[in-house]
C-alpha positions in Angstrom: 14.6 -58.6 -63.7 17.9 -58.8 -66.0 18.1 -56.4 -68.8 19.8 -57.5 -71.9 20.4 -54.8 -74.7 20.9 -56.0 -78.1 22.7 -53.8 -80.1 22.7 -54.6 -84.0 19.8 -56.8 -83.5 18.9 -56.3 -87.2 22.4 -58.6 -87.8 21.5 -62.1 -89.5 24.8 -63.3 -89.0 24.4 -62.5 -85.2 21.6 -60.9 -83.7 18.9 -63.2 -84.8 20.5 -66.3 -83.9 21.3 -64.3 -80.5 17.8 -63.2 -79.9 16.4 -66.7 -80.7 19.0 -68.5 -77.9 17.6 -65.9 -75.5 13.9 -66.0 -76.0 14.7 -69.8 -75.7 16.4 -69.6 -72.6 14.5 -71.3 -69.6 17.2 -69.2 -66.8 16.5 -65.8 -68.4 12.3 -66.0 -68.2 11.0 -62.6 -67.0 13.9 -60.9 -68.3 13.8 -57.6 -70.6 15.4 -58.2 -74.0 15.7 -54.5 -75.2 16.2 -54.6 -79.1 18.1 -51.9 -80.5 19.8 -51.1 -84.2 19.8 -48.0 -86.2 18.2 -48.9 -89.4 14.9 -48.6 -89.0 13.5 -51.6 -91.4 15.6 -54.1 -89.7 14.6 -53.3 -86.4 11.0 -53.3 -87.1 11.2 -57.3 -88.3 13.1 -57.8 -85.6 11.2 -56.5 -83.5 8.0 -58.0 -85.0 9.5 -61.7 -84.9 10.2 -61.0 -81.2 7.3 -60.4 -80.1 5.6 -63.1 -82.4 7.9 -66.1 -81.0 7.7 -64.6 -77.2 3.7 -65.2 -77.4 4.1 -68.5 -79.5 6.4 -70.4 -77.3 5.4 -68.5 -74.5 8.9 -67.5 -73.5 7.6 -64.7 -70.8 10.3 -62.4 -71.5 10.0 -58.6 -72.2 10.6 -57.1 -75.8 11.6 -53.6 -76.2 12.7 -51.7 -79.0 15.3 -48.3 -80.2 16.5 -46.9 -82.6 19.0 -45.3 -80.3 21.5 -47.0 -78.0 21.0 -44.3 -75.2 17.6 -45.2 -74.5 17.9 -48.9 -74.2 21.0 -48.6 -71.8 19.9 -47.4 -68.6 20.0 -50.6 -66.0 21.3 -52.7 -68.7 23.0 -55.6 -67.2 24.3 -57.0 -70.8 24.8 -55.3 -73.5 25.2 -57.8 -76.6 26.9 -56.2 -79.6 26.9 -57.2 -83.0 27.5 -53.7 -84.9 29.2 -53.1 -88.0 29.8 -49.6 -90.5 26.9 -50.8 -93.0 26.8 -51.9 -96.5 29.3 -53.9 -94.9 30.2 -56.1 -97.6 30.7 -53.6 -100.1 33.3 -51.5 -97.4 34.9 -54.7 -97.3 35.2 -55.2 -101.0 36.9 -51.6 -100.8 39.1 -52.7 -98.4 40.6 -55.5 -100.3 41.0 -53.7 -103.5 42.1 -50.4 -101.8 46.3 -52.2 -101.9 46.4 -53.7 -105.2 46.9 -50.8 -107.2 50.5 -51.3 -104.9 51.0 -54.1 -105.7 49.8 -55.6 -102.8 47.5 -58.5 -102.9 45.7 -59.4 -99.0 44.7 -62.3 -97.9 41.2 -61.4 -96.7 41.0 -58.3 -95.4 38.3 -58.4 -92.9 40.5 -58.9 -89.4 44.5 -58.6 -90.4 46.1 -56.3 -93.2 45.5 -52.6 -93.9 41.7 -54.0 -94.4 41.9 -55.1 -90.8 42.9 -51.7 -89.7 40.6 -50.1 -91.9 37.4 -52.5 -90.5 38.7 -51.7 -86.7 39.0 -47.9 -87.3 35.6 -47.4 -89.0 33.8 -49.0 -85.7 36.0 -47.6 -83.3 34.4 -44.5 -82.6 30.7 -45.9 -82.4 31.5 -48.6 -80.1 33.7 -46.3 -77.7 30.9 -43.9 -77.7 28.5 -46.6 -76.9 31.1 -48.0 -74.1 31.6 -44.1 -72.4 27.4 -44.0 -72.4 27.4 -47.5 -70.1 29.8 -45.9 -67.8 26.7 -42.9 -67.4 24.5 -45.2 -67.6 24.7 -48.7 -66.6 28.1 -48.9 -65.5 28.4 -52.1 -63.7 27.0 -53.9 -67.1 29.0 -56.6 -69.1 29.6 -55.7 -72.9 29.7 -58.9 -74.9 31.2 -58.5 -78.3 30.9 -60.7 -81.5 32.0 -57.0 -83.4 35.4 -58.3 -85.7 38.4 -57.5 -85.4 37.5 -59.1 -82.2 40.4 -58.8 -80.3 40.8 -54.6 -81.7 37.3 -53.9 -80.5 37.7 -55.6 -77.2 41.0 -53.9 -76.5 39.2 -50.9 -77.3 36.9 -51.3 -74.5 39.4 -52.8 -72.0 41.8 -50.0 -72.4 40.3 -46.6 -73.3 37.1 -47.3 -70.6 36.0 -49.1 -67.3 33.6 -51.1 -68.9 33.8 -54.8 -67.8 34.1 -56.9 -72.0 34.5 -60.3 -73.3 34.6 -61.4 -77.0 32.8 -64.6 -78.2 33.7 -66.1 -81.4 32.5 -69.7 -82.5 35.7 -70.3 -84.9 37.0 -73.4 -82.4 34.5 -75.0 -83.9 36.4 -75.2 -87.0 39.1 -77.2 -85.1 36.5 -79.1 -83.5 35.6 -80.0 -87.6 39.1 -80.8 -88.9 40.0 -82.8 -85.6 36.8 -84.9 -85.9 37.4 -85.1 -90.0 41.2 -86.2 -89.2 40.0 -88.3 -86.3 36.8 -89.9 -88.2 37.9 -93.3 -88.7 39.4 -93.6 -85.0 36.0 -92.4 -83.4 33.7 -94.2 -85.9 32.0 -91.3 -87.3 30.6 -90.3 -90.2 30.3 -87.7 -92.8 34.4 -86.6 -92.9 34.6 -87.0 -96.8 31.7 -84.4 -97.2 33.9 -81.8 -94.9 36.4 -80.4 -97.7 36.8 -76.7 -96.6 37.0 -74.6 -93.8 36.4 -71.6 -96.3 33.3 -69.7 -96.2 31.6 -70.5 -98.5 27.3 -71.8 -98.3 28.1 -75.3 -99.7 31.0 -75.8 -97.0 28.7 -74.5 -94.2 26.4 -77.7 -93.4 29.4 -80.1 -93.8 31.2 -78.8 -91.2 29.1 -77.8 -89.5 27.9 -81.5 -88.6 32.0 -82.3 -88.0 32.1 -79.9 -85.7 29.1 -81.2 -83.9 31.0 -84.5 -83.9 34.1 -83.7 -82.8 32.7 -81.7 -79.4 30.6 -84.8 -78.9 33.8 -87.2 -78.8 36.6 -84.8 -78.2 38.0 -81.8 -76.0 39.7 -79.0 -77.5 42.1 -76.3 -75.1 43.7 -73.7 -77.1 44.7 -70.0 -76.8 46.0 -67.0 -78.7 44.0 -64.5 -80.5 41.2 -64.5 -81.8 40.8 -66.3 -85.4 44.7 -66.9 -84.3 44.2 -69.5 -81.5 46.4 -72.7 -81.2 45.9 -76.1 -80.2 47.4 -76.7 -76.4 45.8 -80.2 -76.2 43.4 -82.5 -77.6 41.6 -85.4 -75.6 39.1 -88.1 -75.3 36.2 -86.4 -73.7 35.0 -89.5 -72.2 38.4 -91.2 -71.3 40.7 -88.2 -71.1 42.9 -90.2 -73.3 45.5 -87.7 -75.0 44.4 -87.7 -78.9 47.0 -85.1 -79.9 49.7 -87.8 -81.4 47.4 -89.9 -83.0 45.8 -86.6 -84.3 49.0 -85.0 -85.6 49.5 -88.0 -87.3 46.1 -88.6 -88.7 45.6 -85.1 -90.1 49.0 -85.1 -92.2 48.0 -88.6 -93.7 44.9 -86.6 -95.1 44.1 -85.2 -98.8 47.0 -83.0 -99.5 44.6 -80.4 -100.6 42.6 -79.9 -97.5 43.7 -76.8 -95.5 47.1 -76.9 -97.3 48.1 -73.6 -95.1 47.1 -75.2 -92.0 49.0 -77.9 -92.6 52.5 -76.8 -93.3 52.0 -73.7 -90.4 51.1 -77.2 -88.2 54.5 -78.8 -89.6 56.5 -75.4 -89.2 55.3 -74.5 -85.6 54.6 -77.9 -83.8 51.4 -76.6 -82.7 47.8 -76.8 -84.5 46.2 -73.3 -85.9 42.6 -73.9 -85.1 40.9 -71.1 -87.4 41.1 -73.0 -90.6 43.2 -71.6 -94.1 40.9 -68.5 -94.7 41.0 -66.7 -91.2 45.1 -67.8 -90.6 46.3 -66.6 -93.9 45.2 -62.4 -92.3 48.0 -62.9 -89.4 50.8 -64.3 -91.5 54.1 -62.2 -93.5 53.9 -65.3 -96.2 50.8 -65.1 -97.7 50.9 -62.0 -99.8 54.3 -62.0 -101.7 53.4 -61.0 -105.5 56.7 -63.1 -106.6 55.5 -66.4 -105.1 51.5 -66.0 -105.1 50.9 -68.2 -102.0 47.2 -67.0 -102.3 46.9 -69.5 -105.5 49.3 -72.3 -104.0 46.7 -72.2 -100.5 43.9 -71.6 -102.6 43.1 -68.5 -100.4 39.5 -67.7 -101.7 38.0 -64.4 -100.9 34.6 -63.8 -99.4 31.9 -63.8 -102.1 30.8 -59.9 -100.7 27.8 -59.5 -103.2 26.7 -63.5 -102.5 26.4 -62.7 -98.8 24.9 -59.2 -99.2 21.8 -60.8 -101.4 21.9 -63.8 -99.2 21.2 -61.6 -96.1 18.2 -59.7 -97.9 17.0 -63.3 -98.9 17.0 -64.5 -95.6 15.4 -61.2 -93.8 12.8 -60.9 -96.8 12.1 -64.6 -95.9 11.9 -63.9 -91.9 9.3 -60.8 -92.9 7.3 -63.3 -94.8 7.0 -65.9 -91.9 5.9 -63.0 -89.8 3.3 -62.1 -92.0 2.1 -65.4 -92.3 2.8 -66.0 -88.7 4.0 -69.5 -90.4 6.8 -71.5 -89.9 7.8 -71.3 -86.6 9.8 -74.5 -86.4 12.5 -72.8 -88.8 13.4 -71.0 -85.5 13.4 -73.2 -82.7 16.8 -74.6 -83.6 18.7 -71.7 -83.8 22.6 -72.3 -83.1 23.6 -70.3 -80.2 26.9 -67.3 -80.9 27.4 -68.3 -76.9 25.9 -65.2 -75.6 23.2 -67.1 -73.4 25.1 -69.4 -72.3 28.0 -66.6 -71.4 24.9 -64.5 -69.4 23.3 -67.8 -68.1 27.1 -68.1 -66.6 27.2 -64.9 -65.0 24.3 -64.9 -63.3 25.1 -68.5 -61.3 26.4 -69.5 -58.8 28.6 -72.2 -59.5 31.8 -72.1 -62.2 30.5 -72.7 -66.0 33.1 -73.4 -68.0 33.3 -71.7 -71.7 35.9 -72.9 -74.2 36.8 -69.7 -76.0 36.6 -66.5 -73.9 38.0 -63.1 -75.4 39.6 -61.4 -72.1 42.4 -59.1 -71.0 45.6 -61.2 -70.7 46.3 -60.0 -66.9 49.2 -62.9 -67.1 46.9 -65.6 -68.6 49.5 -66.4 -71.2 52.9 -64.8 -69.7 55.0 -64.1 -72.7 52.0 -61.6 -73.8 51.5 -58.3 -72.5 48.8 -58.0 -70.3 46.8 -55.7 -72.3 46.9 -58.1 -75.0 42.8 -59.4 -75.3 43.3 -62.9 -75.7 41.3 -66.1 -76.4 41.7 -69.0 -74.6 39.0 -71.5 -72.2 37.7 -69.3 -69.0 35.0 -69.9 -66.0 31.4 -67.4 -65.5 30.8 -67.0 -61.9 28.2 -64.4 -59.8 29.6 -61.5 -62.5 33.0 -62.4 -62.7 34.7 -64.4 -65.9 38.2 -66.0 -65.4 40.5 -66.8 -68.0 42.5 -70.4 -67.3 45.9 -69.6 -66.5 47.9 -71.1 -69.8 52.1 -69.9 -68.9 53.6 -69.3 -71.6 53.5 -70.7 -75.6 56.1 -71.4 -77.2 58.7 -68.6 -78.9 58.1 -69.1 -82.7 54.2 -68.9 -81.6 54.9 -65.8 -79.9 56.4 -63.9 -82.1 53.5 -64.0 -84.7 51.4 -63.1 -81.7 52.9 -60.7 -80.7 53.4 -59.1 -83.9 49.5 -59.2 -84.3 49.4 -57.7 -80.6 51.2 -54.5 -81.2 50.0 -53.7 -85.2 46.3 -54.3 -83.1 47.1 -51.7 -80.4 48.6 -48.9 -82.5 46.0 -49.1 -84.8 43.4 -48.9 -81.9 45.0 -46.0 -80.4 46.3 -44.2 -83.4 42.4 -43.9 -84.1 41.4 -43.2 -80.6 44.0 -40.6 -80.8 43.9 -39.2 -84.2 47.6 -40.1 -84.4 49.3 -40.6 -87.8 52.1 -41.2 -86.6 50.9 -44.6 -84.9 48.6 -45.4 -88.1 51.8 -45.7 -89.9 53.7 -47.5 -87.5 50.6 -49.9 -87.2 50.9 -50.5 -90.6 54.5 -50.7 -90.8 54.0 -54.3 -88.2 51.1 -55.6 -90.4 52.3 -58.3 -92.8 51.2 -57.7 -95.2 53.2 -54.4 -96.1 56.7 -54.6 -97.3 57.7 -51.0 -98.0 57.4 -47.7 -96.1 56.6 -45.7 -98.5 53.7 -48.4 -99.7 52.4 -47.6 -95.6 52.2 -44.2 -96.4 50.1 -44.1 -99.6 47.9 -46.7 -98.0 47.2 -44.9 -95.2 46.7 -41.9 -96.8 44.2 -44.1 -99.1 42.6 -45.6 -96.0 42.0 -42.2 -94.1 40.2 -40.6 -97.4 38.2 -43.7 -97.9 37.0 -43.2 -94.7 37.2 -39.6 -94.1 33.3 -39.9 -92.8 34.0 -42.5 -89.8 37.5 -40.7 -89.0 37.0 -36.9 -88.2 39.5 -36.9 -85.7 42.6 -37.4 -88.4 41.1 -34.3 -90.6 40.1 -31.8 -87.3 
């Protein structure tokens, strides 16, 4: 029987649309989905849909619950985390404003910045702690991550334990939406003027959501890089093979000027499409936060609505208690989009190569002019309990060096915190591009460590 631990299953962005793909699955019947998050209300809906859906649809697999991680683990075989340092939103909101008293506007501040490092170093000890418990207790067990910063948390677990990781992230999708909007009149399809934004936002969500759907119906997408920082190798008829990238390149810079103005001129400047779309881009690039030249208003860089999202997610778990109340409504379920953990477990556990399009791994020489510690994104196979990046060589300089700027500022910060290191917090922040004075680093870090004083003992012991 395979045992599949959920951790953060109380996550709406994650762990429901997770659990749903796995009660679904047709492979995974008899298996034990063990449910397991820390707030207690969350895990009891959870819990309570679960085991309502697994007797309606008569799915035959096993529901367990905990509140702690230790229990769940022992013979795991997955361990499916979608954790965050709750109220997340409003830690994010902190994040963001924590610079601008500097001067010092970020982009985002969820996966790149000083809000990046903050985010990574408030989950690091939680997830390592988790990680050292499955080498105790169910050591041979794959830990598959959707945590952000994806590619810090990953690294985490590649370098500081021997637990076997990979990342999933569904942001190719987003290149599957702009190719297919760029591409719309070539391939016939519809519903390319609707798609306006890649931002994340609830009225851009459906829109692209359908181009994306369209474009991995008629196209075929290979990139690598990081994750949220990936880059478009080559793009091709998926029925013909045809090679799409020309026509594409031309296509998308005969579309509106305002559409993923970022995207475009980092496509012009590089040679090379970014696949994440404006929003997620903007965190990994040094011209996006200058105060003399705003770029944030020229790109129309948006920030995340946190307190939208925060009431949004109540709504929808207040809703999800209701149906289970009612037991009612069942259908607003069975079409859940999978996050690709299924299909990444489904992959494992066969016998014959499944390809994935966007696997988070350790380089190992996947993309040479990386170091091999770097966790990178790029396509990969699932064989009997072994995943296998595709070999890519190596991407071109100007690439690289944003890369593998983002590589280093990612490690320091991940083991400054494993470390308690200031020294390495500061030089983390020192590569980040969004800071442009030394002295600036210091007082940030020194804001960011107090902030968080709670999550970060080791920098006050």
């Amino acid at each position: 029987m395979t045992k599949i631990v959920c951790l953060g299953a109380g996550s709406h962005s994650f762990g429901l649309s997770t659990l749903l793909t796995l009660l679904h699955s047709e492979r995974l019947r008899g298996s034990e989905i063990c449910l397991v998050d820390i707030n207690a209300e969350s895990l009891e809906i959870v819990t309570k849909l679960a085991n309502w859906l697994n007797s309606a649809w008569d799915c035959q697999k096993v529901i367990t619950s905990y509140s702690n991680h230790k229990e769940a683990l022992p013979g795991a075989d997955f361990v499916i985390s979608a954790i965050e340092v709750q109220p997340r939103e409003a830690l994010w909101q902190k994040d963001f404003e924590l610079t601008l008293k500097y001067g010092l506007r970020q982009p985002y501040a969820e996966n790149g910045g000083p809000g990046g490092f903050a985010h990574a170093a408030r989950n690091v000890n939680t997830v390592l702690a988790i990680a050292k418990d499955m080498e105790t207790l169910c050591p041979q067990a794959w830990f598959i991550n959707f945590t952000n910063p994806m590619h810090r948390v990953c690294y985490l677990i590649s370098a500081y334990t021997k637990i076997k990781v990979v990342g999933l992230c569904h942001q190719l999708g987003a290149g599957y939406a702009m190719a297919a909007k760029a591409l719309a009149p070539d391939l016939g399809v519809k519903g390319a003027d609707a798609f306006v934004s890649t931002h994340a936002d609830p009225k851009n969500h459906e829109p692209m959501k359908h181009m994306a759907q369209l474009g991995h119906q008629h196209l075929r997408i290979v990139a690598a890089g990081l994750n949220h920082f990936t880059w478009m190798l080559s793009l091709e008829d998926r029925r013909s093979g045809q090679d799409l990238y020309p026509l594409f390149r031309q296509r998308f810079m005969q579309l509106e000027p305002q559409f993923e103005p970022l995207t475009r001129e980092v496509f012009e400047a590089f040679s090379l499409f970014p696949i994440p779309g404006d929003e997620h881009l903007c965190e990994y690039l040094p011209w996006v936060s200058s105060a003399r030249t705003t770029p944030w208003a020229r790109y129309d860089l948006s920030l995340y609505d946190w307190k939208l999202y925060a009431n949004l997610r109540d709504q929808q778990w207040a809703e999800v208690a209701a149906d289970i109340e009612r037991t009612e409504n069942q259908q607003n379920y069975s079409g859940a989009e999978s996050e690709g953990a299924v299909e990444v477990i489904e992959g494992l556990l066969g016998d014959s190569d499944f390809y994935w399009e966007a696997l988070n791994l350790p380089n190992h020489g996947l993309i040479s002019n990386l170091p091999n510690s770097a966790i990178v994104e790029l396509p990969g196979t699932l064989c009997k309990g072994m995943a296998k990046g595709m070999p890519i060589g190596e991407l071109p300089k100007g690439v690289t060096g944003l890369l593998q700027r983002e590589v280093m500022c990612s490690q320091l910060c991940v083991d400054a915190v494993v470390e308690g290191d200031h020294q390495m917090a500061l030089q983390s922040l020192l590569l980040d591009p969004v800071i442009d004075d030394l002295g600036t680093a210091r007082q940030v870090l020194d804001d960011i460590l107090t902030e968080n004083r709670a999550h970060l003992p080791q920098f006050w012991d």
